[in-house]
ZAKE-225414 format. One record per atom (N, C-alpha, C, CB): x, y, z; residue in three letters. Coordinates in steps of 0.2 Angstrom, whole numbers, padded with zeros to 4 digits, always signed. Glycine has a CB too. Layout:
N
XYZAla...
# end
This chain:
151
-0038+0050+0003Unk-0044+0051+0007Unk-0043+0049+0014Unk-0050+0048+0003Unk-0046+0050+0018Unk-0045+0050+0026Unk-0051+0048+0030Unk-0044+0056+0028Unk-0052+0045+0034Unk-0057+0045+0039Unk-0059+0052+0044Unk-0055+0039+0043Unk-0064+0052+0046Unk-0065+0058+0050Unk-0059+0057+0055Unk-0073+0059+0054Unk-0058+0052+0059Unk-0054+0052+0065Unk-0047+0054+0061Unk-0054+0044+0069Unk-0045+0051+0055Unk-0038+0057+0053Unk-0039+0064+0053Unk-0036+0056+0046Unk-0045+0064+0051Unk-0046+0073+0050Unk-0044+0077+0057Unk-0054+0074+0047Unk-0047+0073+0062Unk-0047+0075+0066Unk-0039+0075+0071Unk-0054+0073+0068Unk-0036+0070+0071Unk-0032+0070+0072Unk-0026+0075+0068Unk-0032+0063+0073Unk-0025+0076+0061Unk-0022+0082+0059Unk-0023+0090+0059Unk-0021+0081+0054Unk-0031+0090+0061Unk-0032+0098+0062Unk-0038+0096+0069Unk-0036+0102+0054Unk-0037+0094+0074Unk-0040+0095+0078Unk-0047+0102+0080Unk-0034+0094+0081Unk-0043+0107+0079Unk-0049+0115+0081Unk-0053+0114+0075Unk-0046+0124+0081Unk-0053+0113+0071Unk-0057+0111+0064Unk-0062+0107+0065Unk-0053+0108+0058Unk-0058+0101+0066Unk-0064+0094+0067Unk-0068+0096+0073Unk-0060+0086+0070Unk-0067+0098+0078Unk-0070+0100+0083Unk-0077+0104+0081Unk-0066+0103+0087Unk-0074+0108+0077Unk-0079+0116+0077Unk-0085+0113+0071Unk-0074+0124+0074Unk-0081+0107+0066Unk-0085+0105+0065Unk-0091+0099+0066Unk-0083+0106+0061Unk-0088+0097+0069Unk-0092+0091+0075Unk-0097+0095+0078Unk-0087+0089+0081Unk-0097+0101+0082Unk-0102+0104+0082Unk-0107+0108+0080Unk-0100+0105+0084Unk-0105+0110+0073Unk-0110+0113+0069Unk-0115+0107+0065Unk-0106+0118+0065Unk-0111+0102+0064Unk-0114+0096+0063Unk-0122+0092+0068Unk-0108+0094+0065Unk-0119+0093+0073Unk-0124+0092+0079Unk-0127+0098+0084Unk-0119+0087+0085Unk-0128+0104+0080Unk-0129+0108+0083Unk-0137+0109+0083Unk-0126+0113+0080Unk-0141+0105+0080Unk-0147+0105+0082Unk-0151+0099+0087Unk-0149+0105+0076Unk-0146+0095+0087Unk-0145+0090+0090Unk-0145+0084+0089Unk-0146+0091+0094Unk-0147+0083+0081Unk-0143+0078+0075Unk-0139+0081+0070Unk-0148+0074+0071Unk-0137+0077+0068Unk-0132+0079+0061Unk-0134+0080+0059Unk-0128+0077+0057Unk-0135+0084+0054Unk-0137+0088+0046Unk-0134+0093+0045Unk-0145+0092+0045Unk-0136+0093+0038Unk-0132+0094+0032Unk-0134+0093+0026Unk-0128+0091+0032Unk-0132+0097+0021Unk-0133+0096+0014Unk-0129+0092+0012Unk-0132+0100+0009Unk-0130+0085+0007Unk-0125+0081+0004Unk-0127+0084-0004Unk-0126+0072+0006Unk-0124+0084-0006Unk-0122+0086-0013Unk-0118+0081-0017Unk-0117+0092-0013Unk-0121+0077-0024Unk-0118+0073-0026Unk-0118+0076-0034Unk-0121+0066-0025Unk-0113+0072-0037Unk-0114+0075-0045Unk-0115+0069-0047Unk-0107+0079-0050Unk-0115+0068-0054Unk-0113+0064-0059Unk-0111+0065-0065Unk-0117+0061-0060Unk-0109+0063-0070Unk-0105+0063-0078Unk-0110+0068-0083Unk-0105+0052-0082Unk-0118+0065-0082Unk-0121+0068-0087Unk-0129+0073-0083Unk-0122+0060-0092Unk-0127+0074-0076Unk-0132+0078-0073Unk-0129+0082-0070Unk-0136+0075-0070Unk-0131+0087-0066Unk-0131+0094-0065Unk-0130+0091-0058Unk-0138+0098-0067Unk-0124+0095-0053Unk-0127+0091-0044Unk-0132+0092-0040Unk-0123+0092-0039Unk-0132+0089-0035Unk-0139+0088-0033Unk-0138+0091-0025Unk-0142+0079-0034Unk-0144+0093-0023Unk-0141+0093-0015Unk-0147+0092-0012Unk-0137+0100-0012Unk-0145+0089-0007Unk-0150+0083-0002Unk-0151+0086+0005Unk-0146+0074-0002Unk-0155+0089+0007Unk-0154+0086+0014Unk-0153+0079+0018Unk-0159+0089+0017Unk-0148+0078+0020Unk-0148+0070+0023Unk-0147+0073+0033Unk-0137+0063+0019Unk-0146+0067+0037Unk-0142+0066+0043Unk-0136+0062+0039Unk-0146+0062+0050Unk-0130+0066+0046Unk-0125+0063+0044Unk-0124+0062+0052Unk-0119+0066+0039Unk-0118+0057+0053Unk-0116+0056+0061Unk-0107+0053+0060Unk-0122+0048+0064Unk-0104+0056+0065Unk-0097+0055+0066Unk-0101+0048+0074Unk-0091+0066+0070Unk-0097+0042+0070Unk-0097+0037+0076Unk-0089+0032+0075Unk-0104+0031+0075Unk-0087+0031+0082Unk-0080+0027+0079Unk-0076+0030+0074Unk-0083+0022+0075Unk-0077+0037+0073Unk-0071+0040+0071Unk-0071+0040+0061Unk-0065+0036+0075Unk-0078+0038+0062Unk-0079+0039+0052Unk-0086+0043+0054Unk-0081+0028+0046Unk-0085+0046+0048Unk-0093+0052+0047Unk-0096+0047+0041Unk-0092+0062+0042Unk-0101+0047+0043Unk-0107+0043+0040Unk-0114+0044+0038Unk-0109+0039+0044Unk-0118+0040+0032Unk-0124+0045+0031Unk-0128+0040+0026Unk-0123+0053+0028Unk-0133+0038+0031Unk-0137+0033+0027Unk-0140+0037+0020Unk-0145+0030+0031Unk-0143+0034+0015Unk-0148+0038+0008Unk-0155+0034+0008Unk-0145+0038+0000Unk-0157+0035+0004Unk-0163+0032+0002Unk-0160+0027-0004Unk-0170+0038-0001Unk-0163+0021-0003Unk-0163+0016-0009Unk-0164+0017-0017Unk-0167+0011-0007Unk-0169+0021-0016Unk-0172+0024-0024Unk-0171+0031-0026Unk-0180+0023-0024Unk-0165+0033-0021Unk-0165+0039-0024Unk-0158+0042-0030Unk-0167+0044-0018Unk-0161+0047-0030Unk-0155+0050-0036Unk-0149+0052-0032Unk-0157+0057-0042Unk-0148+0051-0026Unk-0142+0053-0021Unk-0139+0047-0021Unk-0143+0055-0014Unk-0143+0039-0020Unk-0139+0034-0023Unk-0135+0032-0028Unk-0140+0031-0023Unk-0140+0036-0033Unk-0138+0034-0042Unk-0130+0037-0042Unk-0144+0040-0049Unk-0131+0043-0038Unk-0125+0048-0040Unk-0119+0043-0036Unk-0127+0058-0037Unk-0121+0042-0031Unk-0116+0039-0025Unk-0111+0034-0029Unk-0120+0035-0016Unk-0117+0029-0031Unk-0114+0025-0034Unk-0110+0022-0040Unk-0117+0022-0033Unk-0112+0027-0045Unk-0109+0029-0050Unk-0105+0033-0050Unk-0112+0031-0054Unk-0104+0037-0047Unk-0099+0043-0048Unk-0094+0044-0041Unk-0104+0051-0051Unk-0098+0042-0035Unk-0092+0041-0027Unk-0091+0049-0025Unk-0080+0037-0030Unk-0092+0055-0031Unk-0091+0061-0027Unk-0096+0064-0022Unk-0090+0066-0033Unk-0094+0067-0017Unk-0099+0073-0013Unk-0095+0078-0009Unk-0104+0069-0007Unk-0099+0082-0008Unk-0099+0087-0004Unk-0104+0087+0002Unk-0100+0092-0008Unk-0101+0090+0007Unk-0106+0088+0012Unk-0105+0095+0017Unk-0104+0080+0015Unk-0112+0101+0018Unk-0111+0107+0021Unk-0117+0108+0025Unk-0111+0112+0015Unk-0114+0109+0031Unk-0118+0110+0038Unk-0122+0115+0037Unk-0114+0111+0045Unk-0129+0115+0039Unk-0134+0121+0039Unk-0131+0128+0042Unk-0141+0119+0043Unk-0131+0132+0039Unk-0130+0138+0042Unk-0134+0143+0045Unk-0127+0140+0038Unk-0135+0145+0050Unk-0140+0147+0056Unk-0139+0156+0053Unk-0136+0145+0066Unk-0144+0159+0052Unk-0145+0165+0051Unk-0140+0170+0056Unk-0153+0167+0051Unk-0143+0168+0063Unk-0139+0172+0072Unk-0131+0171+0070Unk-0141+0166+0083Unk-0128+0165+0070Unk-0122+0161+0068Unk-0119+0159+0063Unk-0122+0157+0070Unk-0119+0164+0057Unk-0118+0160+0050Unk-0111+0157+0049Unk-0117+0165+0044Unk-0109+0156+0056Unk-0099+0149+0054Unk-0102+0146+0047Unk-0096+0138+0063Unk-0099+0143+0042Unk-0099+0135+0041Unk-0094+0131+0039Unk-0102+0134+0036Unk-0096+0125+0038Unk-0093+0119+0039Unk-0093+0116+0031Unk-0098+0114+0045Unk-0088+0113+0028Unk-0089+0111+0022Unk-0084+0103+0024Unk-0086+0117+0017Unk-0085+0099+0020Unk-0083+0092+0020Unk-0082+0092+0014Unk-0087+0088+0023Unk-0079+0087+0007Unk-0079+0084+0002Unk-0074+0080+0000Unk-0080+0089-0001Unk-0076+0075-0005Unk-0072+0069-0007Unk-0077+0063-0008Unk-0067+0068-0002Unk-0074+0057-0008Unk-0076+0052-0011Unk-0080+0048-0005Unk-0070+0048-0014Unk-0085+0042-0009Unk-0089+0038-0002Unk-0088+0032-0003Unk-0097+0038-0002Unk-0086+0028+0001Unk-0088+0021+0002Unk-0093+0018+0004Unk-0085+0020+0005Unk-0095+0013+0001Unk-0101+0010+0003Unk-0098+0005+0008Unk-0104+0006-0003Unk-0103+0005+0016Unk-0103+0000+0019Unk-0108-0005+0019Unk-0101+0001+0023Unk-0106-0012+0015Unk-0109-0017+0015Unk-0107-0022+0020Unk-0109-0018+0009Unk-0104-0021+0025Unk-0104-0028+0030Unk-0111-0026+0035Unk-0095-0029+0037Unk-0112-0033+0034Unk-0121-0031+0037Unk-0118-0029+0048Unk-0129-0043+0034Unk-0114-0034+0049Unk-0114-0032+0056Unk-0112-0024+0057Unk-0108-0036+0060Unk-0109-0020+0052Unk-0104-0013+0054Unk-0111-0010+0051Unk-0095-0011+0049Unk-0117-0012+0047Unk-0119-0007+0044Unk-0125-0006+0052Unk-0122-0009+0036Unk-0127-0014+0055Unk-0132-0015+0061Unk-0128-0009+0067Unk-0133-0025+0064Unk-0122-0009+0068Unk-0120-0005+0071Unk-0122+0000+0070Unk-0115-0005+0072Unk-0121+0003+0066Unk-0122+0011+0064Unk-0129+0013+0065Unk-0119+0013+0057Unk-0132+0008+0063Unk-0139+0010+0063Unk-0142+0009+0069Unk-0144+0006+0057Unk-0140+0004+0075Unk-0141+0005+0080Unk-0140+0010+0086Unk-0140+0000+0081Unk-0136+0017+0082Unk-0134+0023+0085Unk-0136+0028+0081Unk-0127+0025+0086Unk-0140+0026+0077Unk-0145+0032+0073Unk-0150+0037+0075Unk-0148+0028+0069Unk-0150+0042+0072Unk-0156+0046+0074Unk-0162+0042+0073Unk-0156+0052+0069Unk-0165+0039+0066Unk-0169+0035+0067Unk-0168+0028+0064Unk-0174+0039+0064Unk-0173+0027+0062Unk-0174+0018+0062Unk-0174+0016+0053Unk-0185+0015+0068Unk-0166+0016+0049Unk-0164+0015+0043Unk-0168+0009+0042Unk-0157+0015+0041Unk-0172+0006+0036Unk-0173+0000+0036Unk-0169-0001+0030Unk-0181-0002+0035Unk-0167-0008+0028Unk-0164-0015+0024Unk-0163-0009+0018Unk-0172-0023+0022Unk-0168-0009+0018Unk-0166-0002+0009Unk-0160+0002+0009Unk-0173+0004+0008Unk-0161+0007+0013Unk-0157+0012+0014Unk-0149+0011+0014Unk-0160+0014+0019Unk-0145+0011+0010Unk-0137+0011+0009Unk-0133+0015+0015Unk-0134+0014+0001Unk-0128+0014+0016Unk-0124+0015+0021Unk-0117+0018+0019Unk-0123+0010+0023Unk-0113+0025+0019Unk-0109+0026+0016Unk-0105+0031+0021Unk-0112+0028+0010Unk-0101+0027+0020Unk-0094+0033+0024Unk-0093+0038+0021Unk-0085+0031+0025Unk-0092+0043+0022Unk-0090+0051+0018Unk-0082+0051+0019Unk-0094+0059+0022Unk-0078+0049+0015Unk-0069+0050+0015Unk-0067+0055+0014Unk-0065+0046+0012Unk-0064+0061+0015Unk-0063+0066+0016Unk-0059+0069+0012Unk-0062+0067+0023Unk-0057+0074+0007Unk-0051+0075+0004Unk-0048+0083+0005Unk-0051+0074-0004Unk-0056+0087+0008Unk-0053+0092+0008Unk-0062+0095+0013Unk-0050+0096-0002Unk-0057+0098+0018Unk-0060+0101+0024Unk-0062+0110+0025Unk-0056+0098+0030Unk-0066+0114+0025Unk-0067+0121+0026Unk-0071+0123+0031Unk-0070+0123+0021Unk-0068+0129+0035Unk-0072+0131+0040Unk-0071+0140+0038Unk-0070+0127+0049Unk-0077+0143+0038Unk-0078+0149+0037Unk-0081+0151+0044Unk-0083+0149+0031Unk-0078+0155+0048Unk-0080+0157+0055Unk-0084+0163+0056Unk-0075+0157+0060Unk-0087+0164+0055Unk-0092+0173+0057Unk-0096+0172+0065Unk-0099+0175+0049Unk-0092+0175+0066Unk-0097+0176+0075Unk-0103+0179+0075Unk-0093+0182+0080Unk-0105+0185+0072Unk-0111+0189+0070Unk-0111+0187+0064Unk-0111+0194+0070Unk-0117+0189+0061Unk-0121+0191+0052Unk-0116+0198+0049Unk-0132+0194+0052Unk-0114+0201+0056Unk-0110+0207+0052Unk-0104+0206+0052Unk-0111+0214+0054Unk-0101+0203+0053Unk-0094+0199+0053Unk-0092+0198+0046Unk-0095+0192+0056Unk-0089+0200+0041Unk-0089+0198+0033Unk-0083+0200+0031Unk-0095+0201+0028Unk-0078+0199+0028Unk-0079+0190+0026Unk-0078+0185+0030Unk-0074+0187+0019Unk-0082+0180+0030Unk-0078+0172+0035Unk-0069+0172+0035Unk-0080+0164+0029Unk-0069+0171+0041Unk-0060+0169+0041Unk-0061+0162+0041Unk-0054+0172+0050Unk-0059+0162+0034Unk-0057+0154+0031Unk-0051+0150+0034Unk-0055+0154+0022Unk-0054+0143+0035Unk-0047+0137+0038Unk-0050+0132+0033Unk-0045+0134+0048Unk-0044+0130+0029Unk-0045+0127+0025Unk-0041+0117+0025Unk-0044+0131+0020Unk-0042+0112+0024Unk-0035+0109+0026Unk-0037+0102+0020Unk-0035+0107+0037Unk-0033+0100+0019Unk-0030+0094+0015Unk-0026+0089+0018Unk-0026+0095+0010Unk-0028+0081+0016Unk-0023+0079+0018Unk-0017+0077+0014Unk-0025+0075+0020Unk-0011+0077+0020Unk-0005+0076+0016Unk-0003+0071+0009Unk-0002+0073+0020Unk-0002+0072+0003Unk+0001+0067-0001Unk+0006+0065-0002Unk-0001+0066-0006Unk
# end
């Protein structure tokens, strides 16, 4: 698994393109997608944010996106796709929880909004990256770039 800044440093036109579709509304969002062992997956609208070269994305304390985070570490993570611009962006792999309280105050102090005490803190580590590029709606099929990191 990788930090965004690896990701970005091994496929640079990828990271980028998806750096922007990311912030294309002019916060991060996205669907986060979690599973678990004995449920069906889930998909969440969240924000997410590339700071310092890790992608990040607070949850709700009580919700079933933590349950899943925490028990099970898998997600997916897929940028809204605009009807005019259908590109997308796909993210997936494992989460780390960050619990240092100074790195979490950081992050939350570059936030879209104002996370309170409740709200978990999770890096998105990356294992496998997709970009589907369609310039127009009549553009079909997406020219797929797909990337992994090395093992």
């Amino acid at each position: 698994m990788t930090t965004w800044a690896e990701f970005e440093q091994a496929e640079p036109r990828m990271a980028a393109r998806g750096r922007d579709l990311f912030y294309r509304s002019g916060e991060g969002e996205g669907l986060l997608i979690t599973a678990s062992a004995d449920q069906p997956p889930r998909a969440h609208p969240v924000n997410a944010a590339i700071i310092d070269g890790h992608l990040y994305t607070f949850v709700q304390g009580k919700s079933g996106k933590r349950k899943d985070l925490d028990e099970d570490g898998r997600y997916a993570f897929h940028c809204h796709v605009y009807p005019d611009a259908p590109t997308e962006f796909l993210v997936r792999g494992h989460v780390k929880e960050i619990t240092d309280p100074a790195t979490k105050q950081t992050i939350a102090d570059q936030w879209f909004w104002t996370p309170d005490h409740s709200y978990p803190l999770y890096e998105l580590l990356i294992e496998h990256a997709l970009l589907g590029e369609r310039p127009t709606p009549n553009d079909y099929p997406p020219i797929y770039s797909s990337w992994k990191p090395a093992q």
